[in-house]
VOGU-3710 file (C-alpha; in Angstrom, 3 decimals, decimal comma):
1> xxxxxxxxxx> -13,089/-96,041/-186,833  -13,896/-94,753/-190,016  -15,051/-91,514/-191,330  -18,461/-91,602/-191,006  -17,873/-93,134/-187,546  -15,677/-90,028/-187,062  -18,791/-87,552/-188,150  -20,751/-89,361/-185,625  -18,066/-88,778/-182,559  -17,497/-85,446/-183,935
11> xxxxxxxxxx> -21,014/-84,409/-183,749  -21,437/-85,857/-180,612  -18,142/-83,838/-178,697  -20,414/-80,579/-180,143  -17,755/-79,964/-182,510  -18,656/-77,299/-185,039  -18,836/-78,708/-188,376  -16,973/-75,417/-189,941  -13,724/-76,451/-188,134  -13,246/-79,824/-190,203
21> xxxxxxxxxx> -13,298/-81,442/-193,262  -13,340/-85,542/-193,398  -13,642/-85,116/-197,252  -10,442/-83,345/-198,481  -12,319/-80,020/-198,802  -9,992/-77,419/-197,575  -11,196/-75,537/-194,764  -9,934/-73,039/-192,344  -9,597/-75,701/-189,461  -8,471/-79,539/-189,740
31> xxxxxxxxxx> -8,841/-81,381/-193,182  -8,493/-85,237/-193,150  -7,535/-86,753/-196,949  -7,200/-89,568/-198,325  -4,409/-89,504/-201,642  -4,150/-91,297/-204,648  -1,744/-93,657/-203,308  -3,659/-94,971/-200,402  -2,498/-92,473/-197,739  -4,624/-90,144/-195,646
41> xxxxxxxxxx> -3,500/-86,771/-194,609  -4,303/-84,938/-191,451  -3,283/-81,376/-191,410  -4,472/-77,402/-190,202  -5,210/-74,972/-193,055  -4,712/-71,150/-191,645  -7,399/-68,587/-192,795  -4,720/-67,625/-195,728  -4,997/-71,165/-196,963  -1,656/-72,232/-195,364
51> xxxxxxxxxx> -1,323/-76,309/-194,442  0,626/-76,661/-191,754  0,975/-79,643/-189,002  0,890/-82,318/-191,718  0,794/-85,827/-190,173  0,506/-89,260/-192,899  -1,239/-92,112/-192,172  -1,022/-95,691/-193,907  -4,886/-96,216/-192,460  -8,039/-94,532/-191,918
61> xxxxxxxxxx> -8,469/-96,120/-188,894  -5,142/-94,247/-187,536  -5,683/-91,196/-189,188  -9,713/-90,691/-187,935  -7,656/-91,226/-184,368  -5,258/-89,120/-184,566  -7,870/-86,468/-185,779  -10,779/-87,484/-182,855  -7,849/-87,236/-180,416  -6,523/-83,770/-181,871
71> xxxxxxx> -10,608/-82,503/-180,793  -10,526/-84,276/-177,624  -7,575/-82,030/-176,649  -8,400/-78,790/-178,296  -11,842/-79,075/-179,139  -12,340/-75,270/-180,387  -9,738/-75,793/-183,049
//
């Protein structure tokens, strides 16, 4: 799955929009990345702007995952 794929699942689960960012644009919830070198980044920014729970991906496909599976279980983070 991709990120747009991702949206789409996201939307579906009822998942407010506020809590994530698929773009890189920090937000007070999850943020999924993707770097300069070809890695994404999944990780939970505080309401002080704090990154925390960091977790590196070599593919999209593993990091959109890891981040559908993180709402699956907590789905009001």
């Amino acid at each position: 799955m991709n990120t747009q794929e991702l949206n789409q699942k996201l939307i579906a689960l009822q998942i407010n929009p506020t809590f994530y960012s698929l773009d890189g644009r920090i937000v007070v919830g999850q943020v999924l990345e993707k770097k300069d070198n070809n890695l994404f980044l999944v990780y939970s920014v505080d309401d002080r702007g704090g990154q925390y729970n960091k977790h590196e991906f070599a593919k999209e496909e593993e990091a959109c995952e890891y981040l559908y599976n993180f709402f699956l279980k907590y789905p009001e983070n």
